[in-house]
N, C-alpha and C positions, 0 to 999 in steps of 0.2 A: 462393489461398484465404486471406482472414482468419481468424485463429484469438484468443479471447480471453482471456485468464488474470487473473479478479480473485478475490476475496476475500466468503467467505459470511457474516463474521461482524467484527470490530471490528479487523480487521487482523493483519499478524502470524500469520497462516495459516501461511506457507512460500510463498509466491508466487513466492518470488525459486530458488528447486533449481528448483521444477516447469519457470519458464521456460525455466531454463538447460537444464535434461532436452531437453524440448522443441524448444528452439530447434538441439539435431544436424541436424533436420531443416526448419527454417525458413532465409529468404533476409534475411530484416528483422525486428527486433526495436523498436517503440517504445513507452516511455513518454507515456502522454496526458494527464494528469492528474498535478495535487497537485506536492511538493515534496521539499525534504530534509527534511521532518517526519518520513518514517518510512522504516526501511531495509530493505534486501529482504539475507541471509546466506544465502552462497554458499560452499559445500565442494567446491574440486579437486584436479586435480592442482597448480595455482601453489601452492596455501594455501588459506585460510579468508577471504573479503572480508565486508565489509560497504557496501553501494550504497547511499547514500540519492540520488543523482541519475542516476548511470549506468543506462542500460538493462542489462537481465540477460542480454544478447547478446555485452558486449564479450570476453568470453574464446574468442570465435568470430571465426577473421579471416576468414571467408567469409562476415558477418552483417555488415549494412549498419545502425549504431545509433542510432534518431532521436531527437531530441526532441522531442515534437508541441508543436503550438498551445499545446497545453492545462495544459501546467506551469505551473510556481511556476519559471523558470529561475533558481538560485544561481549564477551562472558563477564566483565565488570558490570554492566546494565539489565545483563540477563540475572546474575545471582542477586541485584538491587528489586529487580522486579520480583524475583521467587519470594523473599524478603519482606516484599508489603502487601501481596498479594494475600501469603499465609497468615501475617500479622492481623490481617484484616478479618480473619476466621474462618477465609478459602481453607479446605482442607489440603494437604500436599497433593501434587496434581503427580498424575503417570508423564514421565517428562524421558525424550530418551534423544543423546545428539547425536548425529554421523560425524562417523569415525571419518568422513572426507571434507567435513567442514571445514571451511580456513577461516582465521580467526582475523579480528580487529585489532592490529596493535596498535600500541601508543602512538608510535613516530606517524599512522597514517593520521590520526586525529592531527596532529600536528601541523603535517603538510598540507592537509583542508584547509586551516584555519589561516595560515600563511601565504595560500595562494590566493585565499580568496581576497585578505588582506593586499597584495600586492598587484591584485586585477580591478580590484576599488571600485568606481563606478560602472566596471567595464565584464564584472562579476557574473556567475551563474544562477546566484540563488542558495549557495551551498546550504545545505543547514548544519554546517563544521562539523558533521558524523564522519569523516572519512571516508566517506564510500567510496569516491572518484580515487583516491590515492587506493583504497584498499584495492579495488578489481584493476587497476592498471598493473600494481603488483603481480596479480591472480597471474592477470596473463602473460606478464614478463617474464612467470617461474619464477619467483623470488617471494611469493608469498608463504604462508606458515599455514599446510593443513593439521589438523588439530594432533593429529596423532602421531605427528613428528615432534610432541613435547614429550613423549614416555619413550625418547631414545635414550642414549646415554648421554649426561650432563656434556661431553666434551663433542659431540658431534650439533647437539644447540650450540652452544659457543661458539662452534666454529662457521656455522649458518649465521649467526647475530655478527661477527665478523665481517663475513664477505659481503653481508646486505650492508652494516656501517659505512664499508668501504665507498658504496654506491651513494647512498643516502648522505651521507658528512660535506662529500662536492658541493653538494647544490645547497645542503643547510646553509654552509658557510658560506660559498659565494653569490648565490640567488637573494640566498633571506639574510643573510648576515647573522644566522645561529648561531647556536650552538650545534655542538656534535652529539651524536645519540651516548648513550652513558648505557655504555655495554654491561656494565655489572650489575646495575638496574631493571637494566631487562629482561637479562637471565634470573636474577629475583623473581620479576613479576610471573615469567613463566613458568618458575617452580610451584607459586602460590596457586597462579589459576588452574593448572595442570590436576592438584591435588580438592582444587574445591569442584568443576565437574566430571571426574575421572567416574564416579557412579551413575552420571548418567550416558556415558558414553558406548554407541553400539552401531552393530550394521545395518543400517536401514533400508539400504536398498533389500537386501535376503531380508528382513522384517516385513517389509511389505511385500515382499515375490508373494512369503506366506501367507497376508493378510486377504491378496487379492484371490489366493487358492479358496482360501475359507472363506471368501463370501462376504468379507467385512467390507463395511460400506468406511471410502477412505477421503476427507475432502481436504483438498489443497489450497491452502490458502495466499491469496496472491495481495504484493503491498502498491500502493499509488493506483497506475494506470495506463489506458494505453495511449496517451497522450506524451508519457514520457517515457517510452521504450525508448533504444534507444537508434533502432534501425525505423520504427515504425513513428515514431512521435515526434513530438516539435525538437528536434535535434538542432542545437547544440543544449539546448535548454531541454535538456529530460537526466536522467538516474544512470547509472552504470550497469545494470543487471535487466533483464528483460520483464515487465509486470504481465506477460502474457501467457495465458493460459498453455498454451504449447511447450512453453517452456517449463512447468510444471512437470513434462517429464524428465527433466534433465534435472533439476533443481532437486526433485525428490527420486530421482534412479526408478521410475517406474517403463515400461516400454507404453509410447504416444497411446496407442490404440484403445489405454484400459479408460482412460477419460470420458467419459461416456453424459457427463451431463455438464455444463458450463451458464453458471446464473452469474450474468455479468449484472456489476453495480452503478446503477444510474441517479444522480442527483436529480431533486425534479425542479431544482436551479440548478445555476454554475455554480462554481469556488474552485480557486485553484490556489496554492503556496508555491512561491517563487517566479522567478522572471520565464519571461515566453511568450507569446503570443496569445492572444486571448481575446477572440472577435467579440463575446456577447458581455465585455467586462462594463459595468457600473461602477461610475466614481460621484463622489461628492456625498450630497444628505441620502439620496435612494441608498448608494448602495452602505452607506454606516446604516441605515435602518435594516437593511436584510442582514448584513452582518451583524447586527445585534441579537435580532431575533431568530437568527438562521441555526443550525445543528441541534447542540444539546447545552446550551448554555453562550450560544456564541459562535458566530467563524473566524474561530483562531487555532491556529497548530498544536495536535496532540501534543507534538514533539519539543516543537520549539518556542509554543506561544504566540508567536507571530499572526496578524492578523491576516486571514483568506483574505485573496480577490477574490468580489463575488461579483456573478452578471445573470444575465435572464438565460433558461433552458437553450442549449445549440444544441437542435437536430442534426447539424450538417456534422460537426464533430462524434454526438454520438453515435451516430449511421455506423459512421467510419469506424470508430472506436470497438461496437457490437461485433462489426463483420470481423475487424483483427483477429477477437476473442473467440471466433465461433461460438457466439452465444447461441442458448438454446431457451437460457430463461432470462427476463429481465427484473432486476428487486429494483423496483423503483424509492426512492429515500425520502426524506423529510419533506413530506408531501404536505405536513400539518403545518409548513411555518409559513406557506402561501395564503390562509385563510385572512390575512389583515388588507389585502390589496383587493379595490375596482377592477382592475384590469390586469392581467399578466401578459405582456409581450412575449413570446415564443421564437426564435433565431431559426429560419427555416430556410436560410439560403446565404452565400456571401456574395457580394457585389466586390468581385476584382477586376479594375479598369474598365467600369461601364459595363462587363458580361456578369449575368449571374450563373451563378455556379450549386447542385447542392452536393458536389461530391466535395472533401478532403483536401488540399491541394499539400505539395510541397511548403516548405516554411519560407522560401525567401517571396514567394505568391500570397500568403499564410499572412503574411506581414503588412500586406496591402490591405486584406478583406476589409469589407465596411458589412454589418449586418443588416439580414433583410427582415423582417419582422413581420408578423401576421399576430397581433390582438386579440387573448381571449378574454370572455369575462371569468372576474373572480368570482367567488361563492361566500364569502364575504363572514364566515363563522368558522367556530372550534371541531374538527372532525376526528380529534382525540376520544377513543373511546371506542368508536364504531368498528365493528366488528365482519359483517359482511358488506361487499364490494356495491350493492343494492340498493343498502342504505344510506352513502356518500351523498353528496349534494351531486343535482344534473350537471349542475358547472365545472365541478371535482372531476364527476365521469367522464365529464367529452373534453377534459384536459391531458386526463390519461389515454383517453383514447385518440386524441387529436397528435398525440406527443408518439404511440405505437404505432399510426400509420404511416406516419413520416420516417420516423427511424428501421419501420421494416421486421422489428423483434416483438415476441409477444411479452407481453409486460404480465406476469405471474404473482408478483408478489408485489405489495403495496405498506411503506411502513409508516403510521401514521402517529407517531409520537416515540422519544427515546427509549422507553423501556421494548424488553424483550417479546414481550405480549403483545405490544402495537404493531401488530402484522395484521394485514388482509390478503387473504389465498384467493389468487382467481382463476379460471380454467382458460388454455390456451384457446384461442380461437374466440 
């Protein structure tokens, strides 16, 4: 059985616990999608990680870890993370990449970091991971799938070439670079080449097998559907699709084996980076939930940077749910609402005098003002509890005030960063 875990809203849900929950009983864990732009934070028994390339499998040595198709592959960040992961007394994880993955190179970091530089106020949000230069490559054909580095030395070279040729124009007269340093290159792709060459294999024919024999296989998806990039606040969203659907394309499976989909819902906002953002909190409220918000804070796995945080949008994650064809909903750090009288709820947007509770377009999107409906808080620590029975009344008919608005049955409840802090609840 496939099983999917992505994200309902701008990323940064909790994706990365749910997985790890989850995957006790899972045989394969892979990443399909996107890059080291954003990290999935993991509370166990090793310690506290932070993944921005790893699958959320490796602390399982009975979990087979892939990295589909469909990445951003960093293999400098990947073999840093294998590195402190095991240092840390994780044991070596089952880790295995597709032979179709294309890889991160240098000069895409580069031209992240330069554009975003030279768009200045006028910027994306990048988090200078290369992604946008990497998948523009992808699809120009001119990108590097991984298994074009165990050709022969003189047909690399002469690929590092003709991409030069393209890339040197615009260093030099856009950015006022320098020009890529060919001999350098082909260095570094000798090195990387020889440090994952043992893990490298077919994964699509891996999992054809997997899914014959019965193994239960969950895909793990990064960000959200907020920043797809057909589906989300475009032009402000990632270059790779965070949707469940695309899950089959990222890991080579056919659509139909997908069979369960637990989209990830914060039970606030937080979003990293620019875009539109109706239920966003500024000033002392929102530094106070962003203090006490995640697993130490809302700031960027990846990059540090501090989340915008705003009150729960229904109307966003409506949207966000039906994208994903959700079937279950993990509701997230439910525990850090216990300090507040009153929690506001975003249950509609007000564009030009109409309310609305569907989604709109982004330049519509832009106008929203929030509509809000008032519940009470429950005003204590709900760390610990274990059945859904036992939550405060105020807890429960915020979960439940929050699942009839959005239309998805809300399943699973996580009430504090560790693994264990889950509550299972039955649909309906």
């Amino acid at each position: 059985m496939v099983k999917a875990v992505v994200g309902a809203n701008w990323g940064d849900e909790g994706k990365g616990k749910i997985t790890d929950t989850l995957a006790d009983n899972a045989d394969v864990v892979i990443r399909f999608q996107g890059g080291a732009n954003a990290g999935h934070t993991i509370v166990n028994d090793y310690g506290k990680f932070a993944l921005h390339t790893m699958p959320s499998g490796v602390f399982h040595s009975h979990i087979m870890n892939i990295i589909g198709n469909g990445v951003a592959f960093d293999i400098t960040k990947f073999m840093k993370e294998l590195n402190e992961i095991t240092s840390k007394g994780v044991p070596m994880p089952q880790i295995m990449i597709s032979d179709r993955v294309q890889v991160m190179m240098p000069y895409h970091v580069l031209f992240d970091t330069l554009e975003e530089a030279r768009l200045a106020g006028k910027s994306f949000g990048s988090t200078k991971s290369g992604i946008a230069p990497f998948y523009s490559d992808k699809f120009a054909k001119i990108g590097w799938q991984i298994n074009e580095f165990y050709q022969n030395d003189e047909a690399i070279k002469e690929k590092i070439a003709r991409i030069a040729e393209i890339k040197d124009v615009i260093l030099k007269n856009l950015y006022h670079a320098e020009p890529i340093d060919q001999e350098a290159l082909f260095e570094q792709i000798v090195s990387w080449r020889e440090q994952v060459k043992p893990y490298i294999g077919n994964v699509a024919l891996y999992l054809d097998k997997a899914i014959k024999e019965g193994k239960t296989i969950l895909l793990e998806g990064q960000l959200g559907t907020m920043k797809d990039p057909d589906h989300g606040i475009y032009p402000m969203v990632t270059s790779s699709s965070p949707l469940a659907a695309y899950g089959a394309i990222g890991a080579g499976i056919p659509p139909y084996e997908i069979k369960q989909i637990v989209t990830v819902s914060k039970a606030y906002s937080s979003a990293v980076g620019a875009g539109a953002f109706v239920s966003e909190l500024f000033g002392d409220e929102a530094e106070e939930l962003r203090r006490r918000g995640g697993d130490g804070g809302e700031y960027g796995a990846t990059t540090g940077r501090p989340r915008r945080v705003g009150w729960y949008d229904c109307v966003a994650s409506k949207y966000g749910c039906r994208l994903q064809g959700t079937t279950d909903v993990a509701f997230t750090v439910l525990d850090v609402l216990g300090y507040l009288d009153e929690i506001p709820v975003c249950v509609g947007y007000d564009i030009d005098g109409e309310v609305t509770t569907e989604f709109p377009v982004t330049h519509l999107l832009e106008k929203a003002k929030p509509v809000y409906e008032v519940l009470p808080g429950w005003k204590c620590d709900i760390r610990g509890i274990k059945n859904y029975e036992d939550l405060p009344e105020n807890c429960r008919k915020y979960i439940e005030f929050i699942e009839e608005h959005i239309g998805y049955p809300i399943t699973m409840v996580s009430n504090g960063p560790a693994r264990t802090d889950i509550i299972y609840r039955k649909k309906g």
